[in-house]
C-alpha positions in Angstrom: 25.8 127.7 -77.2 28.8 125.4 -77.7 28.4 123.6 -81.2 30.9 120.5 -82.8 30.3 120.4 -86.5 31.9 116.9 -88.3 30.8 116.2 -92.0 28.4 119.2 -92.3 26.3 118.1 -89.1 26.0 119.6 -85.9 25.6 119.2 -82.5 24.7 121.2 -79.8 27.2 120.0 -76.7 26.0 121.0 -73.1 27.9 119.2 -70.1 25.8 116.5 -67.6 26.4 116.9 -64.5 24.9 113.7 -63.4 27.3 111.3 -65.9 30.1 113.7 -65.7 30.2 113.4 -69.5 30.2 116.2 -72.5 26.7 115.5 -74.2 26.4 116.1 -78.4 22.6 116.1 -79.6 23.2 116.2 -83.2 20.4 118.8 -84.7 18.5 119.2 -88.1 17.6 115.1 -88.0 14.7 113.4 -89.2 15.2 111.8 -86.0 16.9 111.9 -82.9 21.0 111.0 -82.6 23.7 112.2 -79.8 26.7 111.0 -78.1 28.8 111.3 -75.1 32.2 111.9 -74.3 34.5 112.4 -71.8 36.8 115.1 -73.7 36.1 116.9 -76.8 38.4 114.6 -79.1 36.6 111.3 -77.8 33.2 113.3 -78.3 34.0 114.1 -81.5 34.9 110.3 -82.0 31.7 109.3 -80.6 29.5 112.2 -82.9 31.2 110.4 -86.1 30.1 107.0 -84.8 26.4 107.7 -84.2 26.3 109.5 -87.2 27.3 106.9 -88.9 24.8 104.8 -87.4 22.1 106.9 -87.8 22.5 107.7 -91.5 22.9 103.9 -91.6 19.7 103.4 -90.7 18.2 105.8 -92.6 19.7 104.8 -95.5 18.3 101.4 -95.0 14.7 102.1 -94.3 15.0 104.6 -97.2 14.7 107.6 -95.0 15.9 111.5 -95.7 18.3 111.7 -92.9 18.0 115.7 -92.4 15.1 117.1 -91.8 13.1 119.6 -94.5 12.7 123.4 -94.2 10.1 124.8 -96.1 11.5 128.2 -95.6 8.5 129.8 -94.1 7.7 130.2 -90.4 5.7 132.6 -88.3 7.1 134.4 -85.8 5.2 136.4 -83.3 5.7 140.1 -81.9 4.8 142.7 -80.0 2.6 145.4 -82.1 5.4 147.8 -80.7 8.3 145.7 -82.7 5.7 145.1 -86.0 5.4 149.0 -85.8 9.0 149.7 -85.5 10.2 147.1 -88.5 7.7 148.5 -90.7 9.0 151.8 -90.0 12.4 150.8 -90.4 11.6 148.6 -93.5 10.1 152.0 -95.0 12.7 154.4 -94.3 15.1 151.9 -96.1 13.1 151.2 -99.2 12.5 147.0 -98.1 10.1 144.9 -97.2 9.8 143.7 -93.4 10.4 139.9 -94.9 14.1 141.4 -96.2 14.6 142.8 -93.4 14.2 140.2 -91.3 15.8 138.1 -93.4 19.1 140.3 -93.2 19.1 140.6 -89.3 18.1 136.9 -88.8 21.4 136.0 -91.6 24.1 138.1 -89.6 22.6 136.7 -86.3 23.5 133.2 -87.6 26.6 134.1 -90.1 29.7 131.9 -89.7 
């Protein structure tokens, strides 16, 4: 997945096809904001400008702009996977929650 960061926001960018133009949907919103570009430097432009805007509005309708994270989620798996983690979680003196949490941070680490 391509991603364009500006100001601590980011956008997933996928090309369309169709309007022969880069496409940024910027995620973690409290609504929905992207832009389009023809090149990566006037996409970047256009991410900045619709950011703008959009935190504009929020700011004026007295809206959190980002969108929360309790921190908790369920995830679903196979008994097979449960039984494996639990194993593994045993043999290395953790919980299945830490060790999730570990695989899930150096999946995302930057």
């Amino acid at each position: 997945m391509n991603v364009m960061t500006v100001d601590g926001y980011h956008a997933k960018i996928e090309y369309d096809e169709d309007l022969d133009l880069f496409r940024g949907e910027i995620l973690g919103l409290s609504g929905g904001a992207d832009c389009y570009g023809k090149n990566p430097k006037e996409l970047r432009t256009e991410f900045k400008k619709s950011l703008e805007v959009f935190l504009e509005v929020c700011k004026e309708k007295g809206l959190e702009p980002r969108r929360h994270f309790s921190g908790k989620f369920n995830l679903r798996i196979s008994p097979e996977l449960h039984e494996r983690l639990a194993i593994e979680a045993q043999a290395q003196g953790k919980s299945i929650n830490t060790l999730a949490q570990e695989a899930l941070q150096e999946r995302v680490a930057s």
